[in-house]
DRENDRENVO-785203 format. One line per 3 residues: number of its first residue (from 1); for each residue x, y, z of C-alpha. Coordinates in Angstrom, 1 decimal. Example, Ala and Ser with C-alpha at 12.3 -4.5 7.8 and 13.67 -1.06 7.14 Angstrom:
REM residues 2
1> 12.3 -4.5 7.8 | 13.7 -1.1 7.1
This chain:
REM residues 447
1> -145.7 67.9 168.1 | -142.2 68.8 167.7 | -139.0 67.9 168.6
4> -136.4 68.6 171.2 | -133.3 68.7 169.7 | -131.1 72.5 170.0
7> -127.8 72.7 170.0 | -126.9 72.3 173.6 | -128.4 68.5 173.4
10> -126.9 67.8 170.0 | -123.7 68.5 171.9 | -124.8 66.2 174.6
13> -125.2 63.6 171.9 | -122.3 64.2 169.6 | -119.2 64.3 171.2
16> -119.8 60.9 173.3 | -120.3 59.5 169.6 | -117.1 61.1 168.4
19> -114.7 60.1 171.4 | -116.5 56.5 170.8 | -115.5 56.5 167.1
22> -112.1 57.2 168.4 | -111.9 54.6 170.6 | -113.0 51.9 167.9
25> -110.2 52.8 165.6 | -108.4 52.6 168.3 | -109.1 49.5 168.8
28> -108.3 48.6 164.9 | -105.3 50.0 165.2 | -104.0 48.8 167.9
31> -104.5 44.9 166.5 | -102.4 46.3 163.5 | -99.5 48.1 165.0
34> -99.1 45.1 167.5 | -99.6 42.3 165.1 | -97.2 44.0 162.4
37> -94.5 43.0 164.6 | -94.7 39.6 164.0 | -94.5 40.3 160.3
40> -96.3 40.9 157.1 | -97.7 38.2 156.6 | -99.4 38.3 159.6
43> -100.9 41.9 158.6 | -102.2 40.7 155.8 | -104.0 37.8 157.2
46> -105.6 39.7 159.9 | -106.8 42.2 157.0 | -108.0 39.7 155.1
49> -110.8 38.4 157.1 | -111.3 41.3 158.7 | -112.6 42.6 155.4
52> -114.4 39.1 155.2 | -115.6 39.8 159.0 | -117.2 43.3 158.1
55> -119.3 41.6 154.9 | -120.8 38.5 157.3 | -121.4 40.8 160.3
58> -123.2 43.5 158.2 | -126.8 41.4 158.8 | -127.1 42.6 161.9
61> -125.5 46.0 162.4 | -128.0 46.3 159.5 | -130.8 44.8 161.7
64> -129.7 47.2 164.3 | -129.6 50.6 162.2 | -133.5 48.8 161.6
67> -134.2 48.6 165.3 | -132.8 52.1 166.0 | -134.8 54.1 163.4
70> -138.4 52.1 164.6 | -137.3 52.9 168.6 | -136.7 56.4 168.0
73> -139.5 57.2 166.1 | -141.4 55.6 168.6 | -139.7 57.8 171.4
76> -140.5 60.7 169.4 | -143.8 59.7 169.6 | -144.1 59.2 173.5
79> -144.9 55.8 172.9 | -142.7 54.0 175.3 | -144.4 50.5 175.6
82> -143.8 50.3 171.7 | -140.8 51.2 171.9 | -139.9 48.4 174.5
85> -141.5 46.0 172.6 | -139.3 46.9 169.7 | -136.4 46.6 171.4
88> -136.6 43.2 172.8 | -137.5 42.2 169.0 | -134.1 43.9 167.8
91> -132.1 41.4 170.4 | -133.8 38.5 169.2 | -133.6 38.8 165.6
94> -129.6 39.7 166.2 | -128.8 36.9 168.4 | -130.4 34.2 165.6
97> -128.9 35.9 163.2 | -125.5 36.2 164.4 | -125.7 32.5 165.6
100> -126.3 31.7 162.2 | -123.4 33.8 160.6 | -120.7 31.9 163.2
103> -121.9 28.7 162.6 | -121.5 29.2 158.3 | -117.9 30.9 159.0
106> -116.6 28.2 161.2 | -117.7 25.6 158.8 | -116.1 26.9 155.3
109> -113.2 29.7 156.8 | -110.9 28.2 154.4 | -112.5 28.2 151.6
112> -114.5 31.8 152.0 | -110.9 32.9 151.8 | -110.1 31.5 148.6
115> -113.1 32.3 147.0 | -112.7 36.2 147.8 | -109.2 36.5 147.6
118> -108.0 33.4 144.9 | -104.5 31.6 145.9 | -102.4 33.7 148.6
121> -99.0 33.0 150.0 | -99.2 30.1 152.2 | -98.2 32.0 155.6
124> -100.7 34.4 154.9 | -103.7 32.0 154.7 | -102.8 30.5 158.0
127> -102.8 33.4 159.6 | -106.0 34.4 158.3 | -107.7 30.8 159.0
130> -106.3 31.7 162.8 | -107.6 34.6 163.1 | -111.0 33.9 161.1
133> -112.1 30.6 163.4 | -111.2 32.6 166.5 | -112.8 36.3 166.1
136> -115.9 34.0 164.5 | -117.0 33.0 168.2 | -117.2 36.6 168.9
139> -120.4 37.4 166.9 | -122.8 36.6 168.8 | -121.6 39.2 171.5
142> -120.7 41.7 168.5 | -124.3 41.5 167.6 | -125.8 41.8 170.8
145> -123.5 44.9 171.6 | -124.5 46.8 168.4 | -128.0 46.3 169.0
148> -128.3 47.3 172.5 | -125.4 50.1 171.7 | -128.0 51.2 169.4
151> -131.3 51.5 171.6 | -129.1 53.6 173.6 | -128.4 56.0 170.9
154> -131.6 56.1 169.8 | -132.5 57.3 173.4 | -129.7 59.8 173.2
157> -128.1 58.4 175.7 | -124.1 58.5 173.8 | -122.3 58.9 177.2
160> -123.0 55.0 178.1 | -121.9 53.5 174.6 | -118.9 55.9 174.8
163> -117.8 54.6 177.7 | -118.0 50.9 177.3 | -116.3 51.5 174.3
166> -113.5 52.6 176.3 | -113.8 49.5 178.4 | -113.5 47.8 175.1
169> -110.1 49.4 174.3 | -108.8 48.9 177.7 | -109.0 45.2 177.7
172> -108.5 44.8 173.5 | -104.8 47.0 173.9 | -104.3 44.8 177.3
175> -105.6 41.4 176.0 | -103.2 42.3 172.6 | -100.4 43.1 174.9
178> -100.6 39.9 176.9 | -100.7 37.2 174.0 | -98.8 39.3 171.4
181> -96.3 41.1 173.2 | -96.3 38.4 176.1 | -96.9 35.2 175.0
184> -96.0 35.7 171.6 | -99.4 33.6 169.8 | -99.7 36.4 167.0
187> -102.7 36.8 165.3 | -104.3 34.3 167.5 | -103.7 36.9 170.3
190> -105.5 39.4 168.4 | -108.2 37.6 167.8 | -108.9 36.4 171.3
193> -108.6 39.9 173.0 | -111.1 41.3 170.5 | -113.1 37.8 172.0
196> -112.5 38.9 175.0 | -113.7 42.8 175.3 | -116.5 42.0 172.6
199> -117.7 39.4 175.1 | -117.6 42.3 178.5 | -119.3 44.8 176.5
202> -122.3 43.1 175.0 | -122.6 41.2 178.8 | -122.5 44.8 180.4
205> -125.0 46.9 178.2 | -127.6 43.9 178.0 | -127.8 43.6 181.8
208> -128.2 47.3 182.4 | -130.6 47.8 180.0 | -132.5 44.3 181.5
211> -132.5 45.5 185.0 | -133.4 49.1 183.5 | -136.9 48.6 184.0
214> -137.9 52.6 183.9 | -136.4 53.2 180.2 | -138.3 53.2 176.7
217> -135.6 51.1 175.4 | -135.7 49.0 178.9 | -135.2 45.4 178.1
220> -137.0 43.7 181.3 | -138.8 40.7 180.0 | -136.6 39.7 177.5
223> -136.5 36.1 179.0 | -139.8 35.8 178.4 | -140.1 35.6 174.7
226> -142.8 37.4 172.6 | -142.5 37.6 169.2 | -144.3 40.5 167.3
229> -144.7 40.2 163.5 | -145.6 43.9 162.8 | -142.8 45.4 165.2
232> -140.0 42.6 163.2 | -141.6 44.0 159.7 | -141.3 47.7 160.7
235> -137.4 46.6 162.0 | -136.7 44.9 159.0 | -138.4 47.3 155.8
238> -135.2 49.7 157.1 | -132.7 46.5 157.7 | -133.2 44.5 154.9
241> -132.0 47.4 152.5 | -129.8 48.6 154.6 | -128.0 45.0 155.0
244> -128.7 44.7 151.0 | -127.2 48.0 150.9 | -124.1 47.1 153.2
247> -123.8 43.6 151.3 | -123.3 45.1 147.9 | -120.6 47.4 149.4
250> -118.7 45.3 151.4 | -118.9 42.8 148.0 | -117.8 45.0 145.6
253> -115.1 46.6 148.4 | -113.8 42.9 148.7 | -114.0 42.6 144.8
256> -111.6 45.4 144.1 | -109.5 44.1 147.1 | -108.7 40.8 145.0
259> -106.9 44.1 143.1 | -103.9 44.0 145.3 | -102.5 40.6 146.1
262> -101.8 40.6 142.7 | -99.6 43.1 143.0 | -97.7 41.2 145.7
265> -97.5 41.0 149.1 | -96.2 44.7 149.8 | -99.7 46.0 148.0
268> -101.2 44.2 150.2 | -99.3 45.3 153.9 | -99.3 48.8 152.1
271> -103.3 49.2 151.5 | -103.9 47.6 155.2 | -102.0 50.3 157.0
274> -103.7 52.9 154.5 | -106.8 51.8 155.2 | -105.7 51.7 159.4
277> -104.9 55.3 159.3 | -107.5 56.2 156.4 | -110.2 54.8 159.5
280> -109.2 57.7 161.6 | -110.1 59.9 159.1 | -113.9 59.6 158.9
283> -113.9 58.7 162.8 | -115.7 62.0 163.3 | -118.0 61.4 160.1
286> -119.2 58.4 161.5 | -120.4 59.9 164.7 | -122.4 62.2 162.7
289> -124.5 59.5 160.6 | -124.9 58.0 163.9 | -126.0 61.4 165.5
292> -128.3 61.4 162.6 | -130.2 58.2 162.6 | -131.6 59.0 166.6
295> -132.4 62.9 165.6 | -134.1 62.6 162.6 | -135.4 59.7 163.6
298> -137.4 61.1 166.7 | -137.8 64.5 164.9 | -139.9 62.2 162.2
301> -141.7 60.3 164.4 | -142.7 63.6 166.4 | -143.9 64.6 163.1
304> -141.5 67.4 163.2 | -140.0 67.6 159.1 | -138.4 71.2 159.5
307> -136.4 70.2 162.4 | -135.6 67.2 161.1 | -134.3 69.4 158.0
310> -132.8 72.0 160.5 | -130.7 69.5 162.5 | -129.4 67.7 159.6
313> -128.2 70.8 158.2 | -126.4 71.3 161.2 | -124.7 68.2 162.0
316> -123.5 67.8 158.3 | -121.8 71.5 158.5 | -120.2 69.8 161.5
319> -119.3 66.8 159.6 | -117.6 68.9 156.6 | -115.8 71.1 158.5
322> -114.0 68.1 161.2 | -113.4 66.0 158.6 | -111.4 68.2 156.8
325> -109.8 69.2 159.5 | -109.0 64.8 160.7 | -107.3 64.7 156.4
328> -105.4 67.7 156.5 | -103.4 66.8 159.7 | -103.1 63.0 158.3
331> -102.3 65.0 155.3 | -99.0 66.8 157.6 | -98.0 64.0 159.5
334> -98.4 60.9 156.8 | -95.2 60.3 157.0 | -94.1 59.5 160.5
337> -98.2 58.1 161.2 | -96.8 55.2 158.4 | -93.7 55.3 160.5
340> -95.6 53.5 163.5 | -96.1 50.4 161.4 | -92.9 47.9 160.5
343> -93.2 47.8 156.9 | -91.1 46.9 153.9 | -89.9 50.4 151.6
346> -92.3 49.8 148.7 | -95.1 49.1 151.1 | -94.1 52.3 153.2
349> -94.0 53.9 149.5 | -97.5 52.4 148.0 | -99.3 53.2 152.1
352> -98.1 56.9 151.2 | -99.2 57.2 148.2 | -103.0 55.8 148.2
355> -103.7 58.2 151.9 | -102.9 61.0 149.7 | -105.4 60.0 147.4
358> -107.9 59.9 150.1 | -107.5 62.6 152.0 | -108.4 64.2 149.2
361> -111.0 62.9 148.0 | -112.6 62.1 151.4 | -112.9 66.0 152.3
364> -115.0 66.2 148.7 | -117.7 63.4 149.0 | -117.6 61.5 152.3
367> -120.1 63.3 154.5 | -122.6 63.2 151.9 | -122.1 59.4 150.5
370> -122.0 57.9 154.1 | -123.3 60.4 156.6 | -126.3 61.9 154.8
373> -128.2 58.8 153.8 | -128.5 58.1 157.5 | -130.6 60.7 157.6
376> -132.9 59.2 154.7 | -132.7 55.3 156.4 | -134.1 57.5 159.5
379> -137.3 58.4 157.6 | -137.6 55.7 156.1 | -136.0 56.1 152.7
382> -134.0 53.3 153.4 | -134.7 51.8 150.0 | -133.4 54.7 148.0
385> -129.9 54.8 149.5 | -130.0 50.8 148.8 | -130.7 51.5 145.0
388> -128.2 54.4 144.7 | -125.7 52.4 146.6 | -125.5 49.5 144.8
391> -125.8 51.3 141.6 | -122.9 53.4 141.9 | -120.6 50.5 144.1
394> -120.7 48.4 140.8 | -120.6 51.3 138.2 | -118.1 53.2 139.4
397> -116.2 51.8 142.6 | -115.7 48.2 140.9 | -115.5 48.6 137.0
400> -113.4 51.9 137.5 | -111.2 50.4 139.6 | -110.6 47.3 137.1
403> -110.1 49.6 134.7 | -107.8 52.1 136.0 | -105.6 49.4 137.5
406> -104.8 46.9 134.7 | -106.1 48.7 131.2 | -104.9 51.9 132.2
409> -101.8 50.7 134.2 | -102.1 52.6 137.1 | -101.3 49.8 139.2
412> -103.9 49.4 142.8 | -103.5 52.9 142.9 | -106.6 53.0 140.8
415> -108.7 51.2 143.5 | -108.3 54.3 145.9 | -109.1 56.4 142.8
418> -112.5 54.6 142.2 | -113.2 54.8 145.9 | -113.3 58.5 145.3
421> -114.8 58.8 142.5 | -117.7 56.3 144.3 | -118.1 59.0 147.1
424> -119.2 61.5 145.0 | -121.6 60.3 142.5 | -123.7 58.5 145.2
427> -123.3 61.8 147.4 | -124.7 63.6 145.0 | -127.6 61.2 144.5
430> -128.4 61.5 148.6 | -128.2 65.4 148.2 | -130.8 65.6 145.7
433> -133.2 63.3 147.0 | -133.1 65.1 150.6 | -133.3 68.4 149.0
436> -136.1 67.3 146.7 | -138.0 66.1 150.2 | -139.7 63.1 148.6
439> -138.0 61.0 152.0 | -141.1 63.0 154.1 | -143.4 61.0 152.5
442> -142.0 57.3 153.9 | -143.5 55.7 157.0 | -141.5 53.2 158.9
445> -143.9 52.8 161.6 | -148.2 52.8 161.6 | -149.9 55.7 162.5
C-alpha cells in the first residue's frame, strides 16, 4: 500500500498550517502590544504565567500529538471505524486531564509563581495572579480545541483549523480591545478575551466534527461513553514521552527564565518582547512539524517508509529555506518591530540584543531540533526524541546558560546563547537517528 501524498496535496496541507501559525502569534502578540500599555509590570506578569501556562497545558497538547499519530496511521490504513474510536478516546482523556490541570492552578497560582520565579516586584505578581486564575478557566476549552484541531490535521483537513484560528484572532484582538483599550481592566482583559475565543473555537470544531457523522475522525457518539484500553495505550506510548519530553523543556525553559528577574525588571520586559517577535520567527517551522506528524504518520501506517522518507525531505527543505527567510527580515527591521512595544531604553537595548542572537542561531538548528523529531513521534520513535531532549535541555540549555550568565559574566544574554547552542546538539541527535532508519522499526498501532 502506499501513500498519497505529492506535492500539489502537501500544498493543500501546508499553507492553511502556516497562515494558522500566523494567526496564533498573532494572537500572542496582540495580548503583549496591548497590555504593554498599561506598563511593565504588567508585561511581565502576563509573561510570567504564560511561561507557567505552556508547562501545565503541555499534558494534553501532548495527549493530542498522541491521538494524532494513532488516527493517521489508522487513516493510512483505511481503517476508519478505528480511527473513530480513537478519536473519541483523545477527547476524553483531554477533557479529564485538563479539568485536572485548572483545578491544581486555581488552587496554588500564588505560590506556583513563587516557586518558579522566587520573590518578584509586588506589581508584577498581581498582575500575574490576575491573569493566572482567569486564563486557568480556559483549559478545558484549550484542550478540547487542540485535540479536535488535531484529528483534523491528521485528516489533512488544514483549511478548517486555519480558519477558526482566524475566528480566534478576531474575537482575542476585539475582546483585548474592549477591556484593555475600553474598559481599561489590564491584564484581566487579556486574559478574558483569550477565555473568550478559546471558549468559540473548541465549541465550534467539537460540534462539527459530532454532527460529522461521515468522517474517519467523526466524533458522533461521543455522548455515549466507551472507553478502550488498547486504543488509550496506543494514544498514550506517543503522549506520555512526548508530554515527558515537553515537561522537561518547558522546566528547564522556566529554569533559566529565573535568569532574568535577577537582572531587574527591564531583563525581564526586554526577553518578553524578544521572545514576542522571536515567536514569529519559527511560525512557518511550526507548520512544518505539524505537516509532518499527519504525512508521515499515514505514509507509516500505509506501510509506505520511502515516502515517508521522500516527504520529509521535502517539507524540511521547505522549512530551511522560510525560516531563513522569517530571521533575516526580523534581522532588517528589529529595530522599528521593538519599536511597536512601549518599553524602557535598556529594555529596548537588552530586546535588541538577545533577537540577534537568535536569528542566528535559529536559521542553524531549529528545523531539525523542533521540526524533524515530529517526524520520528509520527512513527513511533516518540521515546528517542524524549531521551535526546531531556538530555541535551539539562546539559546544555540549563547548565550553559548558568554558566555563561553569572561565571562568565555575560549577563542573560547567555540564556539566548544556550538556547542556541541546545538547538543544535539535539538536532543533530534527530538527524542521525532518521538517517540511520532505526525509527522504521517502531509500531504505534497493532497490526
Amino acid at each position: 500500500m502506499t501513500s498519497e501524498w505529492n506535492n500539489r496535496t502537501l500544498f493543500n496541507l501546508l499553507w492553511p498550517l502556516i497562515i494558522e501559525q500566523v494567526l496564533a502569534v498573532t494572537m500572542g502578540a496582540a495580548d503583549t502590544i496591548m497590555v504593554s500599555s498599561v506598563g511593565e509590570f504588567a508585561v511581565s506578569g502576563v509573561n510570567i504565567v504564560d511561561n507557567i501556562n505552556n508547562l501545565l497545558i503541555i499534558a494534553f497538547s501532548a495527549l493530542s500529538t498522541g491521538g494524532a499519530v494513532v488516527v493517521s496511521q489508522y487513516i493510512g490504513r483505511r481503517d476508519p471505524e478505528n480511527s473513530r474510536l480513537a478519536s473519541r478516546q483523545l477527547v476524553y482523556i483531554v477533557t479529564f486531564v485538563s479539568i485536572l490541570i485548572m483545578a491544581v492552578s486555581l488552587l496554588f497560582r500564588r505560590p506556583l509563581i513563587k516557586l518558579i520565579y522566587g520573590n518578584i516586584e509586588n506589581d508584577v505578581m498581581d498582575a500575574g495572579a490576575v491573569y493566572f486564575l482567569i486564563t486557568a478557566f480556559s483549559y478545558p476549552m484549550l484542550a478540547i480545541y487542540n485535540a479536535v484541531a488535531a484529528l483534523f490535521r491528521a485528516l489533512g483537513q488544514s483549511r478548517v483549523t486555519m480558519r477558526i484560528a482566524l475566528l480566534v484572532n478576531i474575537l482575542n484582538i476585539g475582546g483585548n480591545a474592549f477591556f484593555i483599550l475600553g474598559l481599561r481592566i489590564g491584564v484581566a482583559g487579556a486574559a478574558l478575551s483569550t477565555l473568550i475565543s478559546r471558549t468559540a473555537a473548541a465549541v465550534i470544531l467539537l460540534t462539527m466534527l459530532i454532527l460529522n457523522r461521515r468522517d474517519p475522525i467523526s466524533l458522533s457518539g461521543i455522548f455515549k461513553f466507551k472507553y478502550v484500553r488498547s486504543m488509550v495505550r496506543n494514544i498514550l506510548n506517543v503522549g506520555i514521552p512526548s508530554g515527558l519530553e515537553s515537561s522537561m523543556f518547558q522546566i528547564g525553559r522556566l529554569l533559566t527564565q529565573r535568569i532574568f528577574p535577577t537582572f531587574g525588571t527591564a531583563a525581564i520586559a526586554g526577553n518578553a518582547i524578544a521572545s514576542v517577535i522571536n515567536s514569529f520567527s519559527f511560525m512557518p517551522g511550526m507548520a512544518f512539524g505539524i505537516a509532518l506528524l499527519t504525512v508521515v504518520g499515514q505514509c507509516v501506517g500505509a506501510g509506505d517508509y520511502r515516502g515517508a522518507k521522500k516527504n520529509t525531505a521535502k517539507i524540511m527543505k521547505l522549512s530551511y529555506l522560510t525560516i531563513f527567510v522569517m530571521n533575516l527580515g526580523i534581522y532588517i527591521f528589529m529595530e522599528p518591530l521593538i519599536s511597536l512595544f512601549s518599553l524602557s531604553g535598556e529594555a529596548h537595548r537588552m530586546a535588541k540584543l538577545f533577537l540577534q542572537v537568535h536569528c542566528v542561531s535559529m536559521v542553524l538548528g531549529w528545523s531539525m531540533s523542533f521540526g524533524l523529531p515530529n517526524a520520528l513521534r509520527a512513527a513511533g520513535d516518540a521515546r528517542y526524541v524524549m531521551i535526546v531532549a531531556t538530555v541535551s535541555m539539562w546539559i546544555v540549555r540549563v547548565s550553559a546558560a548558568y554558566l555563561l550568565s553569572y561565571v562568565f559574566k555575560v549577563g542573560p544574554l547567555g540564556v539566548w546563547l544556550a538556547m542556541g547552542g541546545d538547538f543544535l546538539c539535539r538536532g543533530t541527535c534527530y538527524l542521525v537517528r532518521w538517517v540511520g532508519g532505526k525509527w522504521q522499526k517502531k509500531r504505534v498501532i497493532d497490526d
